[in-house]
mmCIF file of the N, C-alpha and C atoms, coordinates in Angstrom:
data_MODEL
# 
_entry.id   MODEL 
# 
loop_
_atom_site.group_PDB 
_atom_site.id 
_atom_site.type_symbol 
_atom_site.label_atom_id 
_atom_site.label_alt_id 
_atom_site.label_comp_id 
_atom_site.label_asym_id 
_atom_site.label_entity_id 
_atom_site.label_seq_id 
_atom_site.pdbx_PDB_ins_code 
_atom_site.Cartn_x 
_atom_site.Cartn_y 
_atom_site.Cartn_z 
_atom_site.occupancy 
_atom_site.B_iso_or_equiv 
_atom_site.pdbx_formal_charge 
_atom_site.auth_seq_id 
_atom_site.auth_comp_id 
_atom_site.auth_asym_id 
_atom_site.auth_atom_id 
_atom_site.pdbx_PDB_model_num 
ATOM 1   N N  . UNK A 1 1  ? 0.857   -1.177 0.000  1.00 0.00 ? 1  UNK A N  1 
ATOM 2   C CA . UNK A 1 1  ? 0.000   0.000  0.000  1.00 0.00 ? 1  UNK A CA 1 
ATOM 3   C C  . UNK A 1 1  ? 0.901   1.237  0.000  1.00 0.00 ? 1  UNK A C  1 
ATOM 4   N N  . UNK A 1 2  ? 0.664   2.415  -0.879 1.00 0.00 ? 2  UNK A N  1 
ATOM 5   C CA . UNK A 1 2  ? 1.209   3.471  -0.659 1.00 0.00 ? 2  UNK A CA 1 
ATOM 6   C C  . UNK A 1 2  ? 0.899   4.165  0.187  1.00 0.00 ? 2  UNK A C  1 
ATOM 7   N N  . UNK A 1 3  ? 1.908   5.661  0.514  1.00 0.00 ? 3  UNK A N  1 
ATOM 8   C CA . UNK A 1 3  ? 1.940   6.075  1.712  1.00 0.00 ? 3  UNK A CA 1 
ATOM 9   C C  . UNK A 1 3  ? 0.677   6.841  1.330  1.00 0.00 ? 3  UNK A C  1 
ATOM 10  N N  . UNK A 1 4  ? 0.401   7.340  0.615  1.00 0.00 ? 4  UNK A N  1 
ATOM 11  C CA . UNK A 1 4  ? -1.317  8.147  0.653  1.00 0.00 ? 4  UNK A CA 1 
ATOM 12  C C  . UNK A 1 4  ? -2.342  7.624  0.595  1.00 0.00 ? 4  UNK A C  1 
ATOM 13  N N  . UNK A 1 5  ? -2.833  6.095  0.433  1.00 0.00 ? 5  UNK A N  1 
ATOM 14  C CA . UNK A 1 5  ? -3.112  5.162  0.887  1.00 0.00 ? 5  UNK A CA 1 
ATOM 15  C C  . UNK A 1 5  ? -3.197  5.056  2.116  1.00 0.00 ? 5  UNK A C  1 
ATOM 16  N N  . UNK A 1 6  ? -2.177  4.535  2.757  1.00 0.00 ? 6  UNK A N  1 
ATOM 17  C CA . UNK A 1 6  ? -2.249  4.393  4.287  1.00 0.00 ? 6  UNK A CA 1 
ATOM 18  C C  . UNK A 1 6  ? -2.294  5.799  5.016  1.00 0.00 ? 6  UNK A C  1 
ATOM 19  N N  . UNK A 1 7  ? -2.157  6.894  4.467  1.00 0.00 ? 7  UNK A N  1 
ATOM 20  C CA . UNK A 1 7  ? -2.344  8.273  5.566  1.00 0.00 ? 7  UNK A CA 1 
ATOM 21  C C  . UNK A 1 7  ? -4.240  7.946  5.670  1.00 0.00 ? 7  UNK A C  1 
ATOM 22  N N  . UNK A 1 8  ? -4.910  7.852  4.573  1.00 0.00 ? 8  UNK A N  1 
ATOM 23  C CA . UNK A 1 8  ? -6.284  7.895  4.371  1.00 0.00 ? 8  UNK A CA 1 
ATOM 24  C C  . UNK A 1 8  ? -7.183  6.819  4.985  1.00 0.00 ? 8  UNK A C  1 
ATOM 25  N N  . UNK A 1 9  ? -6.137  5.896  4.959  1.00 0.00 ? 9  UNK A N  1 
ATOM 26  C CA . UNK A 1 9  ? -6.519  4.696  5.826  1.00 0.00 ? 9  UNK A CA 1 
ATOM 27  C C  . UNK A 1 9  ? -6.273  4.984  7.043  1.00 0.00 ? 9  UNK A C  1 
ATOM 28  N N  . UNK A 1 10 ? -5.322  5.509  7.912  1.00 0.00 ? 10 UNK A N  1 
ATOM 29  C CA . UNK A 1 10 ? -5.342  5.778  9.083  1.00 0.00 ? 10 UNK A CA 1 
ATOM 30  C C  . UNK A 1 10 ? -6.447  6.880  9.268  1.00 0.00 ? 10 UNK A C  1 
ATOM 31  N N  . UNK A 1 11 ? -6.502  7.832  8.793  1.00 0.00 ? 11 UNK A N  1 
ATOM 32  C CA . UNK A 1 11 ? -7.553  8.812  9.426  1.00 0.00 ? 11 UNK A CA 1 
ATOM 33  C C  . UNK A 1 11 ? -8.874  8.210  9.364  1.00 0.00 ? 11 UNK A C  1 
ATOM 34  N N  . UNK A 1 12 ? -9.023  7.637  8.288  1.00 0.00 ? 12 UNK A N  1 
ATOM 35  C CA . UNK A 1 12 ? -10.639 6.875  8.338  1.00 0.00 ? 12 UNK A CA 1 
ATOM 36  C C  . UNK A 1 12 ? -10.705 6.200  9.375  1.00 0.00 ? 12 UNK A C  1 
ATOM 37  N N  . UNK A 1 13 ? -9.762  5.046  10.007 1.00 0.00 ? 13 UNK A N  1 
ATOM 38  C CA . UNK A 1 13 ? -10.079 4.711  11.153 1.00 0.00 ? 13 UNK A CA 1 
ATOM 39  C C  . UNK A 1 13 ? -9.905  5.275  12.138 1.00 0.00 ? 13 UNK A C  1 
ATOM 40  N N  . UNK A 1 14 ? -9.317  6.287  12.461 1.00 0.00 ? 14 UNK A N  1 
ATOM 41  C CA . UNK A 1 14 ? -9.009  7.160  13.227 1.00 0.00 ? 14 UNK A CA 1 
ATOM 42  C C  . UNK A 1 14 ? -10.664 7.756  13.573 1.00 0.00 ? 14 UNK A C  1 
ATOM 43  N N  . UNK A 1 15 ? -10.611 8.049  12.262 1.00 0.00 ? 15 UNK A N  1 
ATOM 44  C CA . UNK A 1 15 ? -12.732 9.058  12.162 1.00 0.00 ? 15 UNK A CA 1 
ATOM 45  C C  . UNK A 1 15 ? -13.685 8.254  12.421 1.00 0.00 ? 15 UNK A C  1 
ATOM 46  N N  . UNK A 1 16 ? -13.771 6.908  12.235 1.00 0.00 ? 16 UNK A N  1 
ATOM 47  C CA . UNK A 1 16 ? -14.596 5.813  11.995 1.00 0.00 ? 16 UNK A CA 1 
ATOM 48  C C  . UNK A 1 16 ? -15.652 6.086  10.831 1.00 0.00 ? 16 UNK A C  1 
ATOM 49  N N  . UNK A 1 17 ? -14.936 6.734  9.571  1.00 0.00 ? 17 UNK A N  1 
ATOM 50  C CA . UNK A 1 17 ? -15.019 7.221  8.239  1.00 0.00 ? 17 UNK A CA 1 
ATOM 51  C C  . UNK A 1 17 ? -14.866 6.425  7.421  1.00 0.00 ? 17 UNK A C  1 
ATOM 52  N N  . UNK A 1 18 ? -15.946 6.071  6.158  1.00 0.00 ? 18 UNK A N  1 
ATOM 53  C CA . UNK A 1 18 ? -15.393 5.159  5.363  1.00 0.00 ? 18 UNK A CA 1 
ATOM 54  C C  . UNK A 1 18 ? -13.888 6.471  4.420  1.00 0.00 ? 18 UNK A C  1 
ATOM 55  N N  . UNK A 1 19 ? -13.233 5.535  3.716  1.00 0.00 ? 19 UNK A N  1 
ATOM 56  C CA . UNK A 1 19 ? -12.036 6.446  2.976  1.00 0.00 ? 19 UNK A CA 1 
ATOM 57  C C  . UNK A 1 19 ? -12.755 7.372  2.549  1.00 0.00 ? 19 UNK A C  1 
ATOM 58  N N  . UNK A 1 20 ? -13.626 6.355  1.526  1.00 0.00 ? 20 UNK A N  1 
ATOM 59  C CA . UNK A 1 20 ? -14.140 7.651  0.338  1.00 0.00 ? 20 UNK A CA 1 
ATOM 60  C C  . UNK A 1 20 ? -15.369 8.662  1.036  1.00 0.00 ? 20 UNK A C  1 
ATOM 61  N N  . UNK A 1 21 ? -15.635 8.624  2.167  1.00 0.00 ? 21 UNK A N  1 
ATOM 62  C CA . UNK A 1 21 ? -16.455 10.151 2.944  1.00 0.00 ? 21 UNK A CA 1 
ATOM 63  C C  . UNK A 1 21 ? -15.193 10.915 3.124  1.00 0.00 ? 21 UNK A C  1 
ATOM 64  N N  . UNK A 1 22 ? -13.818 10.809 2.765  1.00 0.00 ? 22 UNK A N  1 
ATOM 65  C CA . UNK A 1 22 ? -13.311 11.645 3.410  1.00 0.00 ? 22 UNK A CA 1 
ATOM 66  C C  . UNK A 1 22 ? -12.194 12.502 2.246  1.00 0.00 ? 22 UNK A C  1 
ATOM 67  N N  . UNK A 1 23 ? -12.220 13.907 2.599  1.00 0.00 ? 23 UNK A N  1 
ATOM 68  C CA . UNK A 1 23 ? -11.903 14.800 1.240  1.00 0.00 ? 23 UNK A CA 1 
ATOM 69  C C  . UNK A 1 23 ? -11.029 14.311 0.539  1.00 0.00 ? 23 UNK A C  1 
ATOM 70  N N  . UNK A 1 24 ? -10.688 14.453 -0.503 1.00 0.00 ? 24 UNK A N  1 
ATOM 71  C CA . UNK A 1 24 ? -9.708  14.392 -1.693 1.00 0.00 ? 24 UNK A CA 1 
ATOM 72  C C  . UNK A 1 24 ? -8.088  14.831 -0.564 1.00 0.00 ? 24 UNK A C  1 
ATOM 73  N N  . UNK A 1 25 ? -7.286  13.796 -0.663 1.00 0.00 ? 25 UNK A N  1 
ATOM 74  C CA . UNK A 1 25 ? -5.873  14.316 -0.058 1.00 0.00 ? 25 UNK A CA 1 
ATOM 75  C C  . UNK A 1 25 ? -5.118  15.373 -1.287 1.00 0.00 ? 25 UNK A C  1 
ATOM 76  N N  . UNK A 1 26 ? -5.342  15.352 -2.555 1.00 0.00 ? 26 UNK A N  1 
ATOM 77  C CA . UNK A 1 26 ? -4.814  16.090 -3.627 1.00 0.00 ? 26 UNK A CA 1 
ATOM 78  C C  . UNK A 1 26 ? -5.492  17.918 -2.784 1.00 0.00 ? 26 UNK A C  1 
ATOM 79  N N  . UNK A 1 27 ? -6.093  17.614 -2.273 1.00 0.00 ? 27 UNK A N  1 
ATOM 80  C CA . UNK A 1 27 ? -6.996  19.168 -2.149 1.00 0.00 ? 27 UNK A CA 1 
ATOM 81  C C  . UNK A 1 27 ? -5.828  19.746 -0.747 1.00 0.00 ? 27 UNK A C  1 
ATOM 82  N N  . UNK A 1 28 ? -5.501  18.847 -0.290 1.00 0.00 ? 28 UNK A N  1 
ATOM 83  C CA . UNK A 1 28 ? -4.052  18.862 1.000  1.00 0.00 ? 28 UNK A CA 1 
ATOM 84  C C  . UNK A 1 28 ? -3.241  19.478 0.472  1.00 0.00 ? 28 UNK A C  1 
ATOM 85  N N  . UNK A 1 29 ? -2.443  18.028 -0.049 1.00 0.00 ? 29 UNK A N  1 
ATOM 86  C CA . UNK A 1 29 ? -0.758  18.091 -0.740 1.00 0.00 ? 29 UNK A CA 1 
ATOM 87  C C  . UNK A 1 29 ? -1.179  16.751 -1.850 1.00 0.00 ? 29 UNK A C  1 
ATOM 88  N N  . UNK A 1 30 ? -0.231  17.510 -2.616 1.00 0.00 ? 30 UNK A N  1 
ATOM 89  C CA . UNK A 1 30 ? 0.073   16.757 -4.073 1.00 0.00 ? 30 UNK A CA 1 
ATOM 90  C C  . UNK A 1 30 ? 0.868   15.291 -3.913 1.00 0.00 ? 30 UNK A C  1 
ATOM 91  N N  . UNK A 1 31 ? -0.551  14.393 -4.182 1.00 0.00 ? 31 UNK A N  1 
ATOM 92  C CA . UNK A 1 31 ? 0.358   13.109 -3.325 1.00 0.00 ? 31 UNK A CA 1 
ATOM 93  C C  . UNK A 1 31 ? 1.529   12.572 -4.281 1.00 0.00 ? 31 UNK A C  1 
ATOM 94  N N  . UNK A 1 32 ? 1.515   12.906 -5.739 1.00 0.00 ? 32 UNK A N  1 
ATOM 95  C CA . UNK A 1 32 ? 2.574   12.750 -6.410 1.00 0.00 ? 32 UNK A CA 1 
ATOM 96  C C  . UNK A 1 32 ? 3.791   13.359 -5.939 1.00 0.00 ? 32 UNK A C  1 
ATOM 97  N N  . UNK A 1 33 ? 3.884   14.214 -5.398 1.00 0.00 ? 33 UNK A N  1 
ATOM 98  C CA . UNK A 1 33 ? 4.597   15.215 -4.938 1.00 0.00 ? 33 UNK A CA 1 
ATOM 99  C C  . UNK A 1 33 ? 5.617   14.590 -4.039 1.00 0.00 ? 33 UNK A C  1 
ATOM 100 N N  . UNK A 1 34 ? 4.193   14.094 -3.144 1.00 0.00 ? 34 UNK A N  1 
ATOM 101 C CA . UNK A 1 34 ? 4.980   13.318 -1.479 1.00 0.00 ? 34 UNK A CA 1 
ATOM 102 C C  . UNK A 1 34 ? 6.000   12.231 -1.680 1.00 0.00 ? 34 UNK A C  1 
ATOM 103 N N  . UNK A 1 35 ? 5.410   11.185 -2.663 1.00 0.00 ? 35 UNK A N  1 
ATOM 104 C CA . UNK A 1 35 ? 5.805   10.365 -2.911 1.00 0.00 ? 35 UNK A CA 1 
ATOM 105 C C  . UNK A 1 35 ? 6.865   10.617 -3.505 1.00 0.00 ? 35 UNK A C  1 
ATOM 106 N N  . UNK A 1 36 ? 7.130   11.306 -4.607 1.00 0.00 ? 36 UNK A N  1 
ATOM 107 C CA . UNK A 1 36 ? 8.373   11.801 -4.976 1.00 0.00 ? 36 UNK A CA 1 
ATOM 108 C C  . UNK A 1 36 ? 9.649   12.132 -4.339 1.00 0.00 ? 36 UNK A C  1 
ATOM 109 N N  . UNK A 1 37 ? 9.157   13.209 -3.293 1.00 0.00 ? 37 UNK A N  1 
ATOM 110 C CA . UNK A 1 37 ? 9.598   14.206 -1.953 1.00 0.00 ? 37 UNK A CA 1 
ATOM 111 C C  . UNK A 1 37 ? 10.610  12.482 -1.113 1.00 0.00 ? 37 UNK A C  1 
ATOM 112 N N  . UNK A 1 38 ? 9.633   11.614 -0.354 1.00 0.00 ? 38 UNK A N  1 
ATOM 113 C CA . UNK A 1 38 ? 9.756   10.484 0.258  1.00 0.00 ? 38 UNK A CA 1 
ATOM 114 C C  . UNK A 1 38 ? 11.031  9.368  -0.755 1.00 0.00 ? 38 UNK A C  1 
ATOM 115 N N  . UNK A 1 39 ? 10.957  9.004  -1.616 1.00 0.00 ? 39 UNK A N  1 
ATOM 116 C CA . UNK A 1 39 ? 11.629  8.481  -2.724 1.00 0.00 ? 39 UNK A CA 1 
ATOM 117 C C  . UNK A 1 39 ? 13.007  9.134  -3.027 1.00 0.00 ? 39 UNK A C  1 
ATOM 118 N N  . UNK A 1 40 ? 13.387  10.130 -3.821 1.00 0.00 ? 40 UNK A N  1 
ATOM 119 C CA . UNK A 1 40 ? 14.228  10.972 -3.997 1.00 0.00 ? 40 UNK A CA 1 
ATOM 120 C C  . UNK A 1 40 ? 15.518  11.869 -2.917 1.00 0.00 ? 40 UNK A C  1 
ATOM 121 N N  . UNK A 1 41 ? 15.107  11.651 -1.602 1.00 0.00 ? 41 UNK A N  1 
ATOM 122 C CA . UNK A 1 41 ? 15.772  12.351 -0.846 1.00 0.00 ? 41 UNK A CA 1 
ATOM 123 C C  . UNK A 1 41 ? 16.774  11.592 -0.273 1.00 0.00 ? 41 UNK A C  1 
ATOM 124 N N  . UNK A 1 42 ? 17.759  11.764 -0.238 1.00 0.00 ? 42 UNK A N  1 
ATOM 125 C CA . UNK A 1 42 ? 18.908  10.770 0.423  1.00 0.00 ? 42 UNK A CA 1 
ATOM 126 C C  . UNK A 1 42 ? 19.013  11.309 2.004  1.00 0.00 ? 42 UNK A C  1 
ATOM 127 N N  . UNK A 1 43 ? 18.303  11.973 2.427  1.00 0.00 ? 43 UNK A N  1 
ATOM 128 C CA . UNK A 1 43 ? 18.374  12.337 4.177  1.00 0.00 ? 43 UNK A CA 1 
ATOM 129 C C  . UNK A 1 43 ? 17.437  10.992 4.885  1.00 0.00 ? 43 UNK A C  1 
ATOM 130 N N  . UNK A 1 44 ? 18.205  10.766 5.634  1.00 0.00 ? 44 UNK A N  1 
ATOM 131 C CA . UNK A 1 44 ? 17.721  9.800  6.840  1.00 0.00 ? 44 UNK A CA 1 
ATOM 132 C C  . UNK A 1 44 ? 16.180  10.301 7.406  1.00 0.00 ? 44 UNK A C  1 
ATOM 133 N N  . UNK A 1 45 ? 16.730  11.298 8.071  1.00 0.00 ? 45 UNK A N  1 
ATOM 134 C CA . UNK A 1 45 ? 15.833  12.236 8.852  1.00 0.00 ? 45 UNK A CA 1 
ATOM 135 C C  . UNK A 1 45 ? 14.630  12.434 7.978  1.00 0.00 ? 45 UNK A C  1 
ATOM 136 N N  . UNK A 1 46 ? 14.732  13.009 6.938  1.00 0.00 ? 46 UNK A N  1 
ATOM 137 C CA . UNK A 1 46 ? 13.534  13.404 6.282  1.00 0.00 ? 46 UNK A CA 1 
ATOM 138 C C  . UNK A 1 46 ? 12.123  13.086 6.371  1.00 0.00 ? 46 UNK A C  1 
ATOM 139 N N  . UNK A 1 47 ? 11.554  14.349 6.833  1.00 0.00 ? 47 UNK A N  1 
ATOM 140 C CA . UNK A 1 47 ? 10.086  14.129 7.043  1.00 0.00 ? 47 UNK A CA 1 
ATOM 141 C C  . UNK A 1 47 ? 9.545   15.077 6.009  1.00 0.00 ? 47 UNK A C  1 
ATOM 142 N N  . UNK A 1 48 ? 8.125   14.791 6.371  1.00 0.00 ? 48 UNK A N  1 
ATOM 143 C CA . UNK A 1 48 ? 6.854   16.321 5.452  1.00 0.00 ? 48 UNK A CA 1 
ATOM 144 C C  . UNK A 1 48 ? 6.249   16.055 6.574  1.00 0.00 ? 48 UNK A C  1 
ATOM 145 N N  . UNK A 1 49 ? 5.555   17.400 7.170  1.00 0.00 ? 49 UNK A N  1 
ATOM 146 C CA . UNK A 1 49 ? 4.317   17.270 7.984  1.00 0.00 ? 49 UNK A CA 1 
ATOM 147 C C  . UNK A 1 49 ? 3.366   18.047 7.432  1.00 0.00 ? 49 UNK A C  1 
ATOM 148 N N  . UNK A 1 50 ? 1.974   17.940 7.617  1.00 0.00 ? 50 UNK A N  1 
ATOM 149 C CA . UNK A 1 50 ? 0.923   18.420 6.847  1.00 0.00 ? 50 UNK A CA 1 
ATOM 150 C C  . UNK A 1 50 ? -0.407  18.464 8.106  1.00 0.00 ? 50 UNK A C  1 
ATOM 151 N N  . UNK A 1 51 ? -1.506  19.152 7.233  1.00 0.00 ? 51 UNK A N  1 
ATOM 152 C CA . UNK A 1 51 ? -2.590  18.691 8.261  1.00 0.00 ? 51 UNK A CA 1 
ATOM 153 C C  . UNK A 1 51 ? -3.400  18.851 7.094  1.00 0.00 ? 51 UNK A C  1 
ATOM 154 N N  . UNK A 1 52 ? -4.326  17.454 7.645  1.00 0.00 ? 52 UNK A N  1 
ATOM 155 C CA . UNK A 1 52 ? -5.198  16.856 6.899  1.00 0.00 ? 52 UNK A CA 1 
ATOM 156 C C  . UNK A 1 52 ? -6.343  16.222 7.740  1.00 0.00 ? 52 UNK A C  1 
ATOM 157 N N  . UNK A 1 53 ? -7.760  16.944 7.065  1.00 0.00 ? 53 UNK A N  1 
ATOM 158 C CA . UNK A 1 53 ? -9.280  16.179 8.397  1.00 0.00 ? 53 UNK A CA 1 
ATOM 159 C C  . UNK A 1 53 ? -8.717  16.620 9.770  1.00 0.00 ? 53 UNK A C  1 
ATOM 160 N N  . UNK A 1 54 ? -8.647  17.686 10.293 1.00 0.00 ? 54 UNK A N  1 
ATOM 161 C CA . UNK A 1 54 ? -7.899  17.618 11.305 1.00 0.00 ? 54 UNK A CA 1 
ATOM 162 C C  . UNK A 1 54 ? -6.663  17.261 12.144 1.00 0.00 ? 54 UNK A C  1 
ATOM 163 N N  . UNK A 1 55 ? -6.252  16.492 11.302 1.00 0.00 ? 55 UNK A N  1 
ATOM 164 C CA . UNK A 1 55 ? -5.110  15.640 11.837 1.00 0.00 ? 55 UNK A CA 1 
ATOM 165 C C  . UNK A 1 55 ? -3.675  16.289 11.589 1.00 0.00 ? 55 UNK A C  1 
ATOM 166 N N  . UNK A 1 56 ? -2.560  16.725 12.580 1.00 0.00 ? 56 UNK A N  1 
ATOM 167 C CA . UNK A 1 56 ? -1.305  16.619 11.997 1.00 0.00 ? 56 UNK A CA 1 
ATOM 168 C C  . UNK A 1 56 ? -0.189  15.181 11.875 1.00 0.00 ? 56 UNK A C  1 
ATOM 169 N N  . UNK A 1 57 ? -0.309  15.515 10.234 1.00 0.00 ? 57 UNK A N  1 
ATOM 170 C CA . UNK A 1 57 ? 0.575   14.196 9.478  1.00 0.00 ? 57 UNK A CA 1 
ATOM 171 C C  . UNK A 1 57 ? 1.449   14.517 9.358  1.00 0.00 ? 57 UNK A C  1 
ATOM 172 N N  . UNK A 1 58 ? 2.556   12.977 9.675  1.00 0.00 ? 58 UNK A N  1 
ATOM 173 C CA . UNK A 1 58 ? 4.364   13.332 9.601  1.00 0.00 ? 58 UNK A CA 1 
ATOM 174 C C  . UNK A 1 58 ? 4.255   11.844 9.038  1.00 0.00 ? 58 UNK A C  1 
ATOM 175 N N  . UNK A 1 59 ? 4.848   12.325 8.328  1.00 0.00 ? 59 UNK A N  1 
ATOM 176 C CA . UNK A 1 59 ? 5.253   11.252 6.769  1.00 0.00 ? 59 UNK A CA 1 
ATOM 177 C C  . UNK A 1 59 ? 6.873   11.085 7.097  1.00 0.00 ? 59 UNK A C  1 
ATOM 178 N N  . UNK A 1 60 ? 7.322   10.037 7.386  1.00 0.00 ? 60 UNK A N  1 
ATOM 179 C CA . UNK A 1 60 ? 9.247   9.903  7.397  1.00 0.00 ? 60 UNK A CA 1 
ATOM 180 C C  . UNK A 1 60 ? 9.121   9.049  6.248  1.00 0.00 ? 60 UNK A C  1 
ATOM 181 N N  . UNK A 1 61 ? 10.625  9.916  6.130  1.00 0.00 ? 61 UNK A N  1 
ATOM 182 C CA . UNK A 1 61 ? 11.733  8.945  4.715  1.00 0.00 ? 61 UNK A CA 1 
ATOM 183 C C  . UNK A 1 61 ? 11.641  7.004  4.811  1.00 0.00 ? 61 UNK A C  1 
ATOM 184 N N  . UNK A 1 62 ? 11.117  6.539  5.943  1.00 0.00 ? 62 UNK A N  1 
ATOM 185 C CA . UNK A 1 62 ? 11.464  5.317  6.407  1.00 0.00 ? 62 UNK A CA 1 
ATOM 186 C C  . UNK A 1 62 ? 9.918   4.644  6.040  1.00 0.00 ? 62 UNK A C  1 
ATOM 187 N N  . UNK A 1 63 ? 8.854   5.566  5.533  1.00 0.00 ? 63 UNK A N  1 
ATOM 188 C CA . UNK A 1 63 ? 7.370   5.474  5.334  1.00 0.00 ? 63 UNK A CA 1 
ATOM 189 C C  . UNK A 1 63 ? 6.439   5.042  6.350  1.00 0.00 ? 63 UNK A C  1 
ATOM 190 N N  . UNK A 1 64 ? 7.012   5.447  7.682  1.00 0.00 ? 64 UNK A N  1 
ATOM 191 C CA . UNK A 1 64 ? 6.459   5.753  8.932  1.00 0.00 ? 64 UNK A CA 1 
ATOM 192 C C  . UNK A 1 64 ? 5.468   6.993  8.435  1.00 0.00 ? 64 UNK A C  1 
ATOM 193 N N  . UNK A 1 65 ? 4.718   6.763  9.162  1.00 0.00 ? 65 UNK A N  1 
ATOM 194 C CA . UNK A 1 65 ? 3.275   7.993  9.455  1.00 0.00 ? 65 UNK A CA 1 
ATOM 195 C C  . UNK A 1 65 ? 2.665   7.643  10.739 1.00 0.00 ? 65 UNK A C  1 
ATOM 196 N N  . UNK A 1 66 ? 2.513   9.265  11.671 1.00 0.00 ? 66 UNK A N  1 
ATOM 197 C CA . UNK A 1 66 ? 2.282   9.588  12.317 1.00 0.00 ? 66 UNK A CA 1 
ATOM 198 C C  . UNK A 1 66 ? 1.288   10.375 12.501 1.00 0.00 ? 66 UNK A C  1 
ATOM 199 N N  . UNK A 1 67 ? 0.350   10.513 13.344 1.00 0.00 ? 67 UNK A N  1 
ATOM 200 C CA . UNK A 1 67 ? -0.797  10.925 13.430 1.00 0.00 ? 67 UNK A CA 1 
ATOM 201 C C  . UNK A 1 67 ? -1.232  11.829 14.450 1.00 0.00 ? 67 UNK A C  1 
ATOM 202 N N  . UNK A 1 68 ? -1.922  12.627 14.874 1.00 0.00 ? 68 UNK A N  1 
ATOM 203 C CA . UNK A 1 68 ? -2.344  13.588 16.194 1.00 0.00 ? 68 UNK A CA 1 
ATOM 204 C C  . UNK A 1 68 ? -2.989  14.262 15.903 1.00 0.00 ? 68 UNK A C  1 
ATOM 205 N N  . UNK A 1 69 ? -4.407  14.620 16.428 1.00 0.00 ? 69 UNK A N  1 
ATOM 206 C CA . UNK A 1 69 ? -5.593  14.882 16.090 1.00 0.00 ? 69 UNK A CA 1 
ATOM 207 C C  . UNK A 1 69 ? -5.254  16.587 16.990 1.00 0.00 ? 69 UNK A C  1 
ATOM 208 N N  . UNK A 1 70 ? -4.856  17.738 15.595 1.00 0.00 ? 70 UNK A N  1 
ATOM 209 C CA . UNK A 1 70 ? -5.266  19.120 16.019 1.00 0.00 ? 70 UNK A CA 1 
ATOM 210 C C  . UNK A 1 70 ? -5.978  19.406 17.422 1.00 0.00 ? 70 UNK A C  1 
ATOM 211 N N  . UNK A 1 71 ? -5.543  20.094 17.871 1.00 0.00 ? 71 UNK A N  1 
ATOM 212 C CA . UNK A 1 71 ? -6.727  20.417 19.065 1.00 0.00 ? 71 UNK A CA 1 
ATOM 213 C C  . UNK A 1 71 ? -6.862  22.087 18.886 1.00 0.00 ? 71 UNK A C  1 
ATOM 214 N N  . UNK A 1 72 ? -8.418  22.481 18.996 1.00 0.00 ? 72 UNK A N  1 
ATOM 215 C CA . UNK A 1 72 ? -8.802  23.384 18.811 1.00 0.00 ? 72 UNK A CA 1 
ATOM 216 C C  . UNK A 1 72 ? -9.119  24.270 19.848 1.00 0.00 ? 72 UNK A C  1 
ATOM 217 N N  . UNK A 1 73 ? -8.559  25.397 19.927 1.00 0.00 ? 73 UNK A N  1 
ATOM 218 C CA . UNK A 1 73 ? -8.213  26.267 21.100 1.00 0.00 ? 73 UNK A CA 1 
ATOM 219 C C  . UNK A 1 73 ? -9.643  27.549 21.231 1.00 0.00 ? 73 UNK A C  1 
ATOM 220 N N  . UNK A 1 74 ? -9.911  27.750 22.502 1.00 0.00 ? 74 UNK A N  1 
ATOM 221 C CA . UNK A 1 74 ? -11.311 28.797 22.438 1.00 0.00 ? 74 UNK A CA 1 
ATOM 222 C C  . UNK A 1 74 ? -10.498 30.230 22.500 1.00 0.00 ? 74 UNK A C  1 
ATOM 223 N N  . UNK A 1 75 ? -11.284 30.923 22.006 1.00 0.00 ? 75 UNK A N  1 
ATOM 224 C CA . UNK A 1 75 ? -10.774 32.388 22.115 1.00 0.00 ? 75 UNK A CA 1 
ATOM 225 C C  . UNK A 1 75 ? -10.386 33.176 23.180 1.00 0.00 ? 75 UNK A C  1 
# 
């Protein structure tokens, strides 16, 4: 499974969302992009973090993904 695949798969279960109720990840980040980004980089370290459905996503070079649900602050 690819990694934009499994980001969408984690948040759906995360949401208890089927995938497809849940927005277009292209409307995020350009998953061609990521995948590219992830592939191409010779850094160890290398991450992307993003937020997506609420969630902040950390994508590592190693195709680890990480997850943590935003928390929304009152005025």
């Amino acid at each position: 499974m690819n990694v934009t695949s499994r980001i969408i798969t984690a948040i759906a279960t995360e949401t208890d969302e089927s995938p497809l109720d849940l927005p277009p990840l292209y409307k995020t980040i350009d998953p061609d992009a990521l995948e590219s980004l992830l592939t191409s980089t010779n850094t160890p370290q290398f991450q992307v973090s993003f937020v997506y459905c609420g969630y902040q996503i950390h994508v590592y070079k190693d195709g680890t993904i990480d997850h943590f649900e935003v928390k929304k602050t009152e005025p």
